[in-house]
C-alpha positions as CSV (number, residue, x, y, z in Angstrom):
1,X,96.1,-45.5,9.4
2,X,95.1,-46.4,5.5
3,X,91.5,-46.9,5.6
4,X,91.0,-43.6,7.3
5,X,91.7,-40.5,5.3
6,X,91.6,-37.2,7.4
7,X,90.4,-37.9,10.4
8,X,92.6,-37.6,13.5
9,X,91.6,-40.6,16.0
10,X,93.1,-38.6,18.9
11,X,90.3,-35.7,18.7
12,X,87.4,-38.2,17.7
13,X,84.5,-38.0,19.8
14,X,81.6,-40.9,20.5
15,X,79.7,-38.9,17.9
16,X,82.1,-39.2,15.6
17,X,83.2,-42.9,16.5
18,X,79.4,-43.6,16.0
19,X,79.4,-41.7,12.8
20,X,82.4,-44.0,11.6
21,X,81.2,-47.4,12.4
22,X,78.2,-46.3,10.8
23,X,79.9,-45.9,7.2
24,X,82.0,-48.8,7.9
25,X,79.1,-50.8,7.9
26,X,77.6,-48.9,5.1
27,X,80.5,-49.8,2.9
28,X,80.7,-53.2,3.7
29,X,77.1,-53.9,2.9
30,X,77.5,-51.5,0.0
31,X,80.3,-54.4,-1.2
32,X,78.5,-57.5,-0.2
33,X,75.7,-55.8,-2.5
34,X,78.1,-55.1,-5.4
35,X,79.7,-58.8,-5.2
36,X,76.0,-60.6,-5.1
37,X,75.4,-58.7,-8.6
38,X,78.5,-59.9,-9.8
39,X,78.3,-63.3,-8.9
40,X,74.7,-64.0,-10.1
41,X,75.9,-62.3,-13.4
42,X,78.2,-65.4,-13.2
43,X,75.6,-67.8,-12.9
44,X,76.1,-68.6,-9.0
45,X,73.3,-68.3,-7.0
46,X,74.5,-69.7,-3.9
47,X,77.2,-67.9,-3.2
48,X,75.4,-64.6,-4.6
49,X,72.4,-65.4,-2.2
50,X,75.1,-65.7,0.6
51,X,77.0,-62.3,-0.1
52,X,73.2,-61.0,-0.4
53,X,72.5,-62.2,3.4
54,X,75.7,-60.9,4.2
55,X,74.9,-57.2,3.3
56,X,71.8,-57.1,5.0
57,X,73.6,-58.5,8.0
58,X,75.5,-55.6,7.4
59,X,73.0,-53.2,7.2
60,X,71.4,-54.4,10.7
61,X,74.2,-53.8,12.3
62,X,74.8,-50.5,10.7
63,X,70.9,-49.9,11.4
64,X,71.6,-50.7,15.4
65,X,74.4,-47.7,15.2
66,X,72.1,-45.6,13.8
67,X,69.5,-46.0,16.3
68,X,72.0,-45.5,18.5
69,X,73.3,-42.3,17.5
70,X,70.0,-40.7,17.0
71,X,69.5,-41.9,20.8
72,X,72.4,-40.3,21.9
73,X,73.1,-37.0,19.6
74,X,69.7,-36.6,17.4
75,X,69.6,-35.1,13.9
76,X,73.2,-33.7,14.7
77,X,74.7,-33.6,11.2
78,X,77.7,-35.9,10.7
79,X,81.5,-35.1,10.3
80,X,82.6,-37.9,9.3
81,X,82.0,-39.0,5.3
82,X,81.8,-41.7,3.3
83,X,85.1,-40.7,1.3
84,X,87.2,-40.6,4.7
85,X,87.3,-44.2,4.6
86,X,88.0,-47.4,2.3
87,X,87.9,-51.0,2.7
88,X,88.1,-51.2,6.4
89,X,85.7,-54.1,6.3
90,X,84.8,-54.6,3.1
91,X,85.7,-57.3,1.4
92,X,87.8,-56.5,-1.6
93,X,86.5,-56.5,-5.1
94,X,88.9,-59.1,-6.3
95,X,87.6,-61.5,-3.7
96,X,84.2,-62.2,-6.0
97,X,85.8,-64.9,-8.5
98,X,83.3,-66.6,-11.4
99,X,82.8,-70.1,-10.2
100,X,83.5,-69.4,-6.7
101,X,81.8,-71.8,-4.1
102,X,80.3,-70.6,-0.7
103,X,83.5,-72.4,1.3
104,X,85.5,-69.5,-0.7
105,X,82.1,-66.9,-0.2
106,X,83.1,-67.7,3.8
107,X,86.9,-67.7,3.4
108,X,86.1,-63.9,2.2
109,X,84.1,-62.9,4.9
110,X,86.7,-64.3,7.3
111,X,89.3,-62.1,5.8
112,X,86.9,-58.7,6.1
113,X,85.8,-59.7,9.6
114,X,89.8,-59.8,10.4
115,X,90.9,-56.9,8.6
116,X,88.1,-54.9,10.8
117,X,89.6,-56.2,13.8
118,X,92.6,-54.8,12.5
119,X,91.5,-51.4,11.5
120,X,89.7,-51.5,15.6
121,X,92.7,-52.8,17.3
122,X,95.2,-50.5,15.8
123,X,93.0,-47.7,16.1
124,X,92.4,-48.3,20.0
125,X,95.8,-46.7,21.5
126,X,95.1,-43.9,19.5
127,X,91.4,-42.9,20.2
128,X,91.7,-40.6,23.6
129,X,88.1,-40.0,24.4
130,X,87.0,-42.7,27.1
131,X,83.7,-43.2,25.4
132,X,84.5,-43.3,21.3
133,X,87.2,-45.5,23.0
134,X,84.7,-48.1,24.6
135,X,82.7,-48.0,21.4
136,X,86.1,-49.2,19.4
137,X,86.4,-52.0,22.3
138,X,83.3,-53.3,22.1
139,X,83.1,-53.0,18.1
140,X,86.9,-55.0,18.7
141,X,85.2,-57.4,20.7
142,X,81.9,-58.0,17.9
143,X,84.8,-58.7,14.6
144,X,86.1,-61.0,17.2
145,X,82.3,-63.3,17.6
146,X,81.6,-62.5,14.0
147,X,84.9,-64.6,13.2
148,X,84.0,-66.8,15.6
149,X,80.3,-67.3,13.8
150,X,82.4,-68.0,10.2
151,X,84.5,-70.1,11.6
152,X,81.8,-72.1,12.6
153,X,79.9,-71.7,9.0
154,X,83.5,-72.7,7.9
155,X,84.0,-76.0,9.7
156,X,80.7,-77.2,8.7
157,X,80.9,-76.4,4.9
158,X,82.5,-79.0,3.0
159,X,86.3,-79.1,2.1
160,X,86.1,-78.3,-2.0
161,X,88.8,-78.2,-4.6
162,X,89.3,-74.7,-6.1
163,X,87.7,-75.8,-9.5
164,X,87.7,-72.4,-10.6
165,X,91.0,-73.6,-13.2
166,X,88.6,-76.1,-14.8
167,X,86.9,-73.0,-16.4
168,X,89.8,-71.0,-17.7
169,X,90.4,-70.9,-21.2
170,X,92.9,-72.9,-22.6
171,X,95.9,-71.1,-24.0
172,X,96.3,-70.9,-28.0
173,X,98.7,-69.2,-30.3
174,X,99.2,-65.6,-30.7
């Protein structure tokens, strides 16, 4: 599995699963964060304010996992780190474009929200404990409505010519 670095699905526990989806949504609000700066370096408030509500979308639901697992297991530390995992939801850092409009701001999101579907669905068959493995399902299930909600935000935005090109510089002689 590529996102995940050391950690073998087959022994993970619901600690551990909780422990994971935690940093998964750490990261991705981490990146939303990191792609709002860039984009009002850029001069494009819009789509940084909307990568801006995304992280602290983020960060409720990692904030909801939290609670949950200090419900459930305490102060227990964690064994599950940051560096075990990359870009399972997050958007990449070539997604952020200068000029970028928020129909391309959704297009982005879209693509995260799939590849964590991805990262949950291929994960399932290998995650043995009945519990961690009902947490995957029902985090599965959540990519699937948070598609479903940019979808929506996607059919409603207005269809926009990449005018990103316009901006380019011209070519001239070397």
């Amino acid at each position: 599995m590529g996102p995940i670095i050391g950690l073998d699905l087959e022994q993970l526990t619901l600690r551990n699963a909780l422990d994971l989806a935690i940093l998964i949504e750490e990261e991705a609000r981490d990146r939303y964060r990191e792609l709002a700066d860039q984009l009002a370096l850029h001069d494009t408030p819009e789509v940084a304010d909307f990568f801006a509500r995304m992280a602290r979308i983020e960060d409720r639901h990692r904030s909801e996992l939290f609670e949950r697992r200090r419900t459930l297991f305490g102060t227990t530390p964690s064994s599950v780190h940051r560096n075990q995992l990359f870009d399972v939801e997050a958007p990449g850092y070539e997604a952020a474009r200068a000029f970028m409009g928020v129909r391309q701001a959704l297009e982005t999101v879209l693509a995260a929200e799939v590849k964590a579907y991805r990262f949950f669905e291929e994960a399932l068959p290998r995650v043995m404990d009945p519990e961690a493995r009902a947490l995957f399902q029902e985090l599965r299930d959540e990519e699937v409505e948070h598609q479903a909600l940019v979808k929506t935000e996607l059919a409603r935005c207005p269809e926009k010519a990449d005018d990103s090109e316009a901006y380019a510089d011209d070519p001239v002689a070397q």
